[in-house]
N, CA, C and O atoms as a Tinker XYZ file with bonds, in Angstrom:
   376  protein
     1  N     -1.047000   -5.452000   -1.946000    73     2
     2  CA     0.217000   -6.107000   -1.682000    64     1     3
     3  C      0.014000   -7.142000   -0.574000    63     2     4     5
     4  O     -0.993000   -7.091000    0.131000    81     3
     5  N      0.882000   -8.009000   -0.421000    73     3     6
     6  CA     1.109000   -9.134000    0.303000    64     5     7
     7  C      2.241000   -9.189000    1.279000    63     6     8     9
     8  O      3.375000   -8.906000    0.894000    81     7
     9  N      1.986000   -9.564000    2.625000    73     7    10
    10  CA     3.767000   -9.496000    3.356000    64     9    11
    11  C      4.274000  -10.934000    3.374000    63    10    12    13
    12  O      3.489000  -11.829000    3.689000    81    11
    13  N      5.208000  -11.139000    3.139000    73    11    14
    14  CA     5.927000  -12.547000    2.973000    64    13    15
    15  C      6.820000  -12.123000    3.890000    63    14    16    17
    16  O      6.751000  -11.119000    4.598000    81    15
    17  N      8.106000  -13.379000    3.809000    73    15    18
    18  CA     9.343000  -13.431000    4.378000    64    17    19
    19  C     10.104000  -13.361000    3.482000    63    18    20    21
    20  O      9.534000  -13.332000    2.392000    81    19
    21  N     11.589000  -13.302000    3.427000    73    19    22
    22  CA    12.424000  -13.330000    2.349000    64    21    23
    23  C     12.646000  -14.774000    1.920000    63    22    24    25
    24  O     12.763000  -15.793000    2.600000    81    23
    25  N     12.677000  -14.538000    0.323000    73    23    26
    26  CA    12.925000  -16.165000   -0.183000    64    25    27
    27  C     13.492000  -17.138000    0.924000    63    26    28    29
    28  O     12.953000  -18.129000    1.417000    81    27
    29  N     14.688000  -16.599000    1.171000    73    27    30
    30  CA    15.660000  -17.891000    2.152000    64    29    31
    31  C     14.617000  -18.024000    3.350000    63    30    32    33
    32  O     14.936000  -18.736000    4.302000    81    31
    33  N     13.858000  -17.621000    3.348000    73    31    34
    34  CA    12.836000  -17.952000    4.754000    64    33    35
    35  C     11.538000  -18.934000    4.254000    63    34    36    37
    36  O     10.987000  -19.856000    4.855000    81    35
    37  N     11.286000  -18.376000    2.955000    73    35    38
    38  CA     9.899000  -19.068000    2.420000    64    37    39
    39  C     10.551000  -20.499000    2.161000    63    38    40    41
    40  O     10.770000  -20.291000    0.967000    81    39
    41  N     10.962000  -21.608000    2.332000    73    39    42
    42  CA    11.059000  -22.768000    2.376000    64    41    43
    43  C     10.719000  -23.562000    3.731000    63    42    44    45
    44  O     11.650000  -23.873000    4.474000    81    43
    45  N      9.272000  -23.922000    4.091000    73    43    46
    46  CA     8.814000  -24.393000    5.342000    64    45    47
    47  C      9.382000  -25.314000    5.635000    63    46    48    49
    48  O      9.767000  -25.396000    6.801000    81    47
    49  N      9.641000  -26.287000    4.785000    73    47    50
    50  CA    10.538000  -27.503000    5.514000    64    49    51
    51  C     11.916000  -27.088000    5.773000    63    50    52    53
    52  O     12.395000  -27.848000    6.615000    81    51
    53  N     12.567000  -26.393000    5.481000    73    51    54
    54  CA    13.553000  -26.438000    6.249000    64    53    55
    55  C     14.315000  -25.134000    7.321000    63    54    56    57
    56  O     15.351000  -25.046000    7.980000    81    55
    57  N     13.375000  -24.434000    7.094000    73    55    58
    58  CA    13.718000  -22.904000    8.505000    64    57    59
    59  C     13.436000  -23.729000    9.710000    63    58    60    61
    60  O     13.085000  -24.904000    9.815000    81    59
    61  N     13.703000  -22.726000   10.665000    73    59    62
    62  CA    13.294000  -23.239000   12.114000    64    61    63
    63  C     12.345000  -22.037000   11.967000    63    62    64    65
    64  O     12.547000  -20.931000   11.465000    81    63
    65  N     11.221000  -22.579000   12.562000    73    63    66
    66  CA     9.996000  -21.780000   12.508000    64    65    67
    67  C     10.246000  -20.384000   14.245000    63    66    68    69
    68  O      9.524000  -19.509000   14.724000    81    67
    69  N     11.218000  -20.770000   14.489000    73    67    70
    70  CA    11.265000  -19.847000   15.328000    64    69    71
    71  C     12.257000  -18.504000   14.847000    63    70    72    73
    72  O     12.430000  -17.407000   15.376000    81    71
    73  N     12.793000  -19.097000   13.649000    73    71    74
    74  CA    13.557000  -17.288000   13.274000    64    73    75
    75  C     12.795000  -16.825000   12.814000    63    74    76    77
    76  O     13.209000  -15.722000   12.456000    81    75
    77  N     11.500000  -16.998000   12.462000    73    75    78
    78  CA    10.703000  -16.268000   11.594000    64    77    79
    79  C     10.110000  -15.267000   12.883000    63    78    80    81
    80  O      9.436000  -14.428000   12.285000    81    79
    81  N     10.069000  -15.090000   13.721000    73    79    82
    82  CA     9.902000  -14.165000   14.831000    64    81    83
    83  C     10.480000  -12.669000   14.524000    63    82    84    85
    84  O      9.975000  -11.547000   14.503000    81    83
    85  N     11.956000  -13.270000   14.267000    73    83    86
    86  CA    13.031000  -12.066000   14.301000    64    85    87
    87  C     13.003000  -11.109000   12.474000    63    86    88    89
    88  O     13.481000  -10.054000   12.055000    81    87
    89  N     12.016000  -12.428000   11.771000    73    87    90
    90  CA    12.572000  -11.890000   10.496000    64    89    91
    91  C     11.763000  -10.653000   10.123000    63    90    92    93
    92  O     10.602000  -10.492000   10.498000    81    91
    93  N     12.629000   -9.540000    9.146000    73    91    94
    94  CA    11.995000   -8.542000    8.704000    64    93    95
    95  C     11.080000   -9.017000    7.627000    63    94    96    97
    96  O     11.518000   -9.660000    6.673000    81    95
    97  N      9.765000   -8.701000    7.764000    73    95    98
    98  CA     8.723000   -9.040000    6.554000    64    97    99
    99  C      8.910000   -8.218000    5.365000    63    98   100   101
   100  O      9.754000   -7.323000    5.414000    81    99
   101  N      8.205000   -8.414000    4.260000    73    99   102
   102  CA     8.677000   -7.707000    2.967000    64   101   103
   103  C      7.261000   -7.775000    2.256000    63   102   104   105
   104  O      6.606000   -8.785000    2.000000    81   103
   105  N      6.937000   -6.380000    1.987000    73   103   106
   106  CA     5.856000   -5.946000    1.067000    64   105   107
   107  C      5.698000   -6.698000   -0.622000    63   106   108   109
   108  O      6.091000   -5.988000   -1.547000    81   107
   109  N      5.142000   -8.079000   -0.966000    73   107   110
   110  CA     5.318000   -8.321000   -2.287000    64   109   111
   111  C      3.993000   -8.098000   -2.899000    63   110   112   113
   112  O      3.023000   -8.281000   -2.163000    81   111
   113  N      3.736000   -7.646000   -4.417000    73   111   114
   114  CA     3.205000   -7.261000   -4.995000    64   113   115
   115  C      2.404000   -8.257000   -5.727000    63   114   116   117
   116  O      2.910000   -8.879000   -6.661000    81   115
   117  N      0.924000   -8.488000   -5.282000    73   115   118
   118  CA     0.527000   -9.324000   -6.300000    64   117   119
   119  C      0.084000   -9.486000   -7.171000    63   118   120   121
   120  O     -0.784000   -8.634000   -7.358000    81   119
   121  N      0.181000  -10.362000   -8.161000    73   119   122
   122  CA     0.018000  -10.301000   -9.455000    64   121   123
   123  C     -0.831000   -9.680000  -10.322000    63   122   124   125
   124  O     -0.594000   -9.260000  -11.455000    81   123
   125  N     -2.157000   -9.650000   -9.495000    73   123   126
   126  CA    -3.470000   -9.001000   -9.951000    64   125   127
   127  C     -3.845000   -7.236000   -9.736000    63   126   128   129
   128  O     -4.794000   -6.459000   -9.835000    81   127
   129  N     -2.231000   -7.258000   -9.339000    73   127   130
   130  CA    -2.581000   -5.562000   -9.278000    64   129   131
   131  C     -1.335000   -4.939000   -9.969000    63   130   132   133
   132  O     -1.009000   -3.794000   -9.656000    81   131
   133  N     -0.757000   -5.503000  -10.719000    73   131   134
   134  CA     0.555000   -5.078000  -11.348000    64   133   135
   135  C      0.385000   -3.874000  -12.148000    63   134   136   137
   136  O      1.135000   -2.897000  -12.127000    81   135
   137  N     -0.891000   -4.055000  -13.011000    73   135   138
   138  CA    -1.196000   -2.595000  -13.854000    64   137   139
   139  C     -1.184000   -1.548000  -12.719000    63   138   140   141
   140  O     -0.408000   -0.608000  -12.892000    81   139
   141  N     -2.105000   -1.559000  -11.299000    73   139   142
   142  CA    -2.208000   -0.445000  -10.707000    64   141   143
   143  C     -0.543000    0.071000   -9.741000    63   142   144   145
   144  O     -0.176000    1.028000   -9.060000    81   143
   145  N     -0.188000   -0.724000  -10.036000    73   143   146
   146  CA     1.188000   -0.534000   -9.291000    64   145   147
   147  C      2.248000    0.219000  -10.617000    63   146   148   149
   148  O      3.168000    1.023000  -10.466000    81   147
   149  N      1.852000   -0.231000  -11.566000    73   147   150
   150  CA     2.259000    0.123000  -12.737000    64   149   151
   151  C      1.960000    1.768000  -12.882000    63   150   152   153
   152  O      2.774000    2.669000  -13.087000    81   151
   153  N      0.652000    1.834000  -12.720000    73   151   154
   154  CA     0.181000    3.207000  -13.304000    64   153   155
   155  C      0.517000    4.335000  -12.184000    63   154   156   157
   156  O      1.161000    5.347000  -12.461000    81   155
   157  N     -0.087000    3.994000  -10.642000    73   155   158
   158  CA     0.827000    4.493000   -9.904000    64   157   159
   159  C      2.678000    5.320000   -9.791000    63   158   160   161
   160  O      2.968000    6.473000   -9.473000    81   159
   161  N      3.326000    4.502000  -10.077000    73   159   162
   162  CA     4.336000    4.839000  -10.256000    64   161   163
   163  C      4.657000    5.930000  -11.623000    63   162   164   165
   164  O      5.367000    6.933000  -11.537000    81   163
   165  N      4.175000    5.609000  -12.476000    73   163   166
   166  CA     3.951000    6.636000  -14.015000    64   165   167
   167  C      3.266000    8.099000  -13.492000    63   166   168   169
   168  O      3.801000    9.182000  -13.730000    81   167
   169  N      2.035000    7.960000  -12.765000    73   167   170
   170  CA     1.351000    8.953000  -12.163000    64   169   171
   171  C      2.627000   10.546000  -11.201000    63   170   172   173
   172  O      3.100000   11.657000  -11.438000    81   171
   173  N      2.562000    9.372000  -10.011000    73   171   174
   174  CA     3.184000    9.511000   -9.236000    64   173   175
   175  C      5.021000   10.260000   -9.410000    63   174   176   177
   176  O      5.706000   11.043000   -8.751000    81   175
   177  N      5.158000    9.629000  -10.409000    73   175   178
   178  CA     6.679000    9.951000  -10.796000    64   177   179
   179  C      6.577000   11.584000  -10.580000    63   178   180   181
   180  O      7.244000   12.065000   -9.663000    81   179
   181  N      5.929000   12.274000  -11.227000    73   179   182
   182  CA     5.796000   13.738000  -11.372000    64   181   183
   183  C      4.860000   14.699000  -10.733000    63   182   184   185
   184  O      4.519000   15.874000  -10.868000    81   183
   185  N      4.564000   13.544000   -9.881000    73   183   186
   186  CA     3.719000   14.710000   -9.006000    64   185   187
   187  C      4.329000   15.100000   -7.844000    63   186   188   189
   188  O      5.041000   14.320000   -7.212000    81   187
   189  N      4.073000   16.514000   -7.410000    73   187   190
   190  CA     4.172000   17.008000   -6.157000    64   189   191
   191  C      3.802000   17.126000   -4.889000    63   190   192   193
   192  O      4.438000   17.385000   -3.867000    81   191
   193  N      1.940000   16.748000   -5.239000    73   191   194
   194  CA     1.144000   16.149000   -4.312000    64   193   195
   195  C      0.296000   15.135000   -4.580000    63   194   196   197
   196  O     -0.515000   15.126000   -5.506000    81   195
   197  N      0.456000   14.340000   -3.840000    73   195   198
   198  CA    -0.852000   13.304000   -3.909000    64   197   199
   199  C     -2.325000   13.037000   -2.930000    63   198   200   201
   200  O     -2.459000   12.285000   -1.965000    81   199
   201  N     -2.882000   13.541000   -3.287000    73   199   202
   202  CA    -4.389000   13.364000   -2.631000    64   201   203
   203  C     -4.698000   11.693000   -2.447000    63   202   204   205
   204  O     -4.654000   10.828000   -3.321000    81   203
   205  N     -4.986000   11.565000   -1.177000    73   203   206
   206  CA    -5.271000   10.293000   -0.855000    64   205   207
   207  C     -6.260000   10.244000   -0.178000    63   206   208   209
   208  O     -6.297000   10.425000    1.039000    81   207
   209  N     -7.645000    9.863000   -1.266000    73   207   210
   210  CA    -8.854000    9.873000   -1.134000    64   209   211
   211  C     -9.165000    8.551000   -0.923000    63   210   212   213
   212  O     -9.696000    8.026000   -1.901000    81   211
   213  N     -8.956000    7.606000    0.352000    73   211   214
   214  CA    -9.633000    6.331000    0.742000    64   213   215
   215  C    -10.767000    6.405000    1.632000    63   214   216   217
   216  O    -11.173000    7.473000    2.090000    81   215
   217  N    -11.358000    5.119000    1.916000    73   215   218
   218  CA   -12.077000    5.426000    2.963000    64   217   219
   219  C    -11.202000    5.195000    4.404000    63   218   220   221
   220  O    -10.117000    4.673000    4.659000    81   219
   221  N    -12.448000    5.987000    5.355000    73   219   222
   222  CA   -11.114000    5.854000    6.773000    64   221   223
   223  C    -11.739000    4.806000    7.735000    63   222   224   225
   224  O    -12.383000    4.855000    8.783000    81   223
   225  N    -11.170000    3.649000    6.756000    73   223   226
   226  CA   -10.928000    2.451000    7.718000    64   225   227
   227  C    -10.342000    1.624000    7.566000    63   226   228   229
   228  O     -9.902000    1.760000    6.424000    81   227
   229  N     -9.685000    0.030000    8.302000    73   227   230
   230  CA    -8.223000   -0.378000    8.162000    64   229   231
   231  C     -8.242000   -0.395000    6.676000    63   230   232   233
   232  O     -7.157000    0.064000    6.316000    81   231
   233  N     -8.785000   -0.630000    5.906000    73   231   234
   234  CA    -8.421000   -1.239000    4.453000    64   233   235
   235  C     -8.213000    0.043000    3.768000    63   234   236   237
   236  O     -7.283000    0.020000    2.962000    81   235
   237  N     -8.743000    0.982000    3.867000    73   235   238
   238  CA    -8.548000    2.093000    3.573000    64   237   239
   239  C     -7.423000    2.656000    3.701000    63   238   240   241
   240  O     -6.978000    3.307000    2.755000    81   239
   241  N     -6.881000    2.564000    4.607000    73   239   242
   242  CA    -5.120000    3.398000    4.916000    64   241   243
   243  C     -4.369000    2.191000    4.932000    63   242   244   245
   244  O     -3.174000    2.483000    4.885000    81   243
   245  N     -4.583000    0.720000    4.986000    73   243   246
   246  CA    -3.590000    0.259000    3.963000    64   245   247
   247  C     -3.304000    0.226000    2.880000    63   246   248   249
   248  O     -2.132000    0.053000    2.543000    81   247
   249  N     -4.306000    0.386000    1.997000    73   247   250
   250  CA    -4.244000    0.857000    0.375000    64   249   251
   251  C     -3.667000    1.943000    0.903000    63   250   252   253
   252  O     -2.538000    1.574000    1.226000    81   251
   253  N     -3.790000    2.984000    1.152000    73   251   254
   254  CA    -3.047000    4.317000    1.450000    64   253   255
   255  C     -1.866000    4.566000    1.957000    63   254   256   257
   256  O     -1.286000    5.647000    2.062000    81   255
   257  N     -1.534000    3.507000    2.268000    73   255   258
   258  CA     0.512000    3.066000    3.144000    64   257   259
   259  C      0.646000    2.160000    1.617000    63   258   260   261
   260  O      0.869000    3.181000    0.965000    81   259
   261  N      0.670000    1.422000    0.908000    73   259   262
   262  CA     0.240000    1.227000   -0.030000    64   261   263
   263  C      1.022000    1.980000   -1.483000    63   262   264   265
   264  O      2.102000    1.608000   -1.941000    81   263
   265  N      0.167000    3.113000   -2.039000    73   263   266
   266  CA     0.260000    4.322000   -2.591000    64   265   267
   267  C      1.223000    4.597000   -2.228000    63   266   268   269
   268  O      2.165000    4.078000   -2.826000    81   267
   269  N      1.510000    5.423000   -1.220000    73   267   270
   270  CA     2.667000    5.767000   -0.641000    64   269   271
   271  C      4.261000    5.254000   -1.311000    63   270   272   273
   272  O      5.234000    5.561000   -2.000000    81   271
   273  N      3.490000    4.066000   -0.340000    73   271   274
   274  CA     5.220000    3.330000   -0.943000    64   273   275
   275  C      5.248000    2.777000   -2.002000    63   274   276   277
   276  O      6.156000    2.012000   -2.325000    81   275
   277  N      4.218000    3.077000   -2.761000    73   275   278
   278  CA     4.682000    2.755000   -4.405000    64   277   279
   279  C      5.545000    3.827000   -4.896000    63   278   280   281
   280  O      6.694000    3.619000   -5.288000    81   279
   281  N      4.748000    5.461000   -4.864000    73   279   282
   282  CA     4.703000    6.818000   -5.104000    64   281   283
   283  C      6.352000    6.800000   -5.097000    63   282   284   285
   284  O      7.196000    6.772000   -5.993000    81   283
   285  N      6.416000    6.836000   -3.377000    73   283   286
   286  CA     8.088000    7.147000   -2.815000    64   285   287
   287  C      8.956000    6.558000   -3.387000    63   286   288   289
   288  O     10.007000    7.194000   -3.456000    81   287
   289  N      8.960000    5.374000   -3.936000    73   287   290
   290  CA    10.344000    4.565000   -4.492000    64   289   291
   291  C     10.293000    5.438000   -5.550000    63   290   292   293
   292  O     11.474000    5.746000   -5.710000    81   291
   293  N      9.640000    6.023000   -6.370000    73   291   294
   294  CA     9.738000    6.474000   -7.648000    64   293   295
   295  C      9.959000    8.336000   -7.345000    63   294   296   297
   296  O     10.688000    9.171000   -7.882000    81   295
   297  N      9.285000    8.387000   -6.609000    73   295   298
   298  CA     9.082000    9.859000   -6.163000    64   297   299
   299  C      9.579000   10.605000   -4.565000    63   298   300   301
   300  O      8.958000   11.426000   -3.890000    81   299
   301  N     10.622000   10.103000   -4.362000    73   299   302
   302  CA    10.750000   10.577000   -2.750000    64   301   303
   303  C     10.421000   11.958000   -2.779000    63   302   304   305
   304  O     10.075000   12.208000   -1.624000    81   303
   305  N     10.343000   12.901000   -3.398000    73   303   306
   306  CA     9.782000   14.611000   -3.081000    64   305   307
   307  C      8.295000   14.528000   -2.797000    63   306   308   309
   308  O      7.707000   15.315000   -2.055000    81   307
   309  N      7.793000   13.629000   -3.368000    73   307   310
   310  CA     6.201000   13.532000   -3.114000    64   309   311
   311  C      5.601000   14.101000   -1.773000    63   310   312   313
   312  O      5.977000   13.663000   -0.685000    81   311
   313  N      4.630000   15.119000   -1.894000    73   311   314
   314  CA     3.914000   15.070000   -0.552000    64   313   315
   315  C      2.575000   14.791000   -1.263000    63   314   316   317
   316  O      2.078000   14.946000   -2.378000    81   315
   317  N      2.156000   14.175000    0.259000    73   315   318
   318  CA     0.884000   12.977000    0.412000    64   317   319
   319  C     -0.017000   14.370000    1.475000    63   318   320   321
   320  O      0.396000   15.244000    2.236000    81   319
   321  N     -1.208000   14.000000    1.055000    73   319   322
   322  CA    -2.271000   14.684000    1.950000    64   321   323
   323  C     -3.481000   13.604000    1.851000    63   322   324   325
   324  O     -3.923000   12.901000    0.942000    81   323
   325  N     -3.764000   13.779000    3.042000    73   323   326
   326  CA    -5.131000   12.667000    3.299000    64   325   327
   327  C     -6.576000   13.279000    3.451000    63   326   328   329
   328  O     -6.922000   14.056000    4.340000    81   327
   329  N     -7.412000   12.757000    2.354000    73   327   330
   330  CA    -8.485000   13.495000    2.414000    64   329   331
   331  C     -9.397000   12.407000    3.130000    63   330   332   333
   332  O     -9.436000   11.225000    2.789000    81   331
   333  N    -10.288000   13.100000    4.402000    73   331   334
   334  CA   -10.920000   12.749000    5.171000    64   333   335
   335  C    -12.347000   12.974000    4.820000    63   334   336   337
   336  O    -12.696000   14.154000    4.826000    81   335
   337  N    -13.344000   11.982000    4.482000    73   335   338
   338  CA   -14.860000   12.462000    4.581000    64   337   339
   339  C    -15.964000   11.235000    5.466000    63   338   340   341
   340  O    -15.590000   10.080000    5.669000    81   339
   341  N    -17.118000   11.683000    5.839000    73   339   342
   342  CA   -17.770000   10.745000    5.977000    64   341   343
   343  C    -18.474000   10.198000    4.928000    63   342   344   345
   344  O    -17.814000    9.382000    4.286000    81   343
   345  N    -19.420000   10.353000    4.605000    73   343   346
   346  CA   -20.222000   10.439000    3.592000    64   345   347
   347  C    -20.356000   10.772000    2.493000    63   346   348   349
   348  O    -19.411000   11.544000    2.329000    81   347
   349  N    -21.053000   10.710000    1.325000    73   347   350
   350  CA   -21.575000   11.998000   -0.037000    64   349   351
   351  C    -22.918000   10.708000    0.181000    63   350   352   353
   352  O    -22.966000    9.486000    0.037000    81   351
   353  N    -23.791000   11.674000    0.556000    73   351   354
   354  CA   -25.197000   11.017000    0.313000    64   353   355
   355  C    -26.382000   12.324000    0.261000    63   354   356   357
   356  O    -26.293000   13.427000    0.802000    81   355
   357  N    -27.391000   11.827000   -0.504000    73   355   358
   358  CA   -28.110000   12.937000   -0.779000    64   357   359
   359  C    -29.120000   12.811000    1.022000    63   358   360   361
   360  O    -29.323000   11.846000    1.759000    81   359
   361  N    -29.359000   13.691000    1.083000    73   359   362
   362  CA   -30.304000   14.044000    2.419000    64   361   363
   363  C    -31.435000   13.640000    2.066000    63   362   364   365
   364  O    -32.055000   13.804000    1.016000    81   363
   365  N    -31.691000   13.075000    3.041000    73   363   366
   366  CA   -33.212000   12.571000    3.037000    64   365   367
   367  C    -34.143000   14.070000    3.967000    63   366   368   369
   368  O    -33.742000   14.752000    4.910000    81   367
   369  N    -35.359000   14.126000    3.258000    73   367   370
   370  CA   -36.393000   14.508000    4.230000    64   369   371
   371  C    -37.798000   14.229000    4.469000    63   370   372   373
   372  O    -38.805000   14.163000    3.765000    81   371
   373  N    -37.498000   14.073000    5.816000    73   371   374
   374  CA   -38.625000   13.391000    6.226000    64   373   375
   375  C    -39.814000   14.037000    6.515000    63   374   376
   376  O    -40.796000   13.390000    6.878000    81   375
């Protein structure tokens, strides 16, 4: 997803670039992920829990805030659990 401003804001020539300070931003969806936003929500509709297997770093738990608020519009009962790992690598020995 993408954060914009609200339409009446997205016209640069004519806002004052200083309300955009105050304005609430808005999560929009872009185009190239519509199936997964799609399938998400189908998923999600009926589940009770969702495992949220990202990696743990920024990009990772924004896809994962993400999920979420796809899940919730469709599913507010949803509980979310975050699965934490470092690694899966085979061991080396030396």
């Amino acid at each position: 997803m993408n954060m914009d401003f609200p339409e009446e804001l997205n016209k640069w020539h004519s806002v004052e670039p200083s309300k955009l300070f105050d304005a609430e931003p808005i999560l929009v969806i872009r185009e190239d992920t519509i199936s997964y936003v799609r399938a998400l929500s189908r998923l999600g509709s009926s589940a009770s829990t969702v495992y949220l297997a990202l990696d743990a770093d920024s990009e990772g738990e924004a896809i994962a805030y993400e999920a979420v608020f796809v899940i919730r519009n469709v599913n507010p009962r949803a509980v979310f659990k975050r699965v934490l790992f470092s690694a899966v690598t085979k061991k080396r020995h030396y």
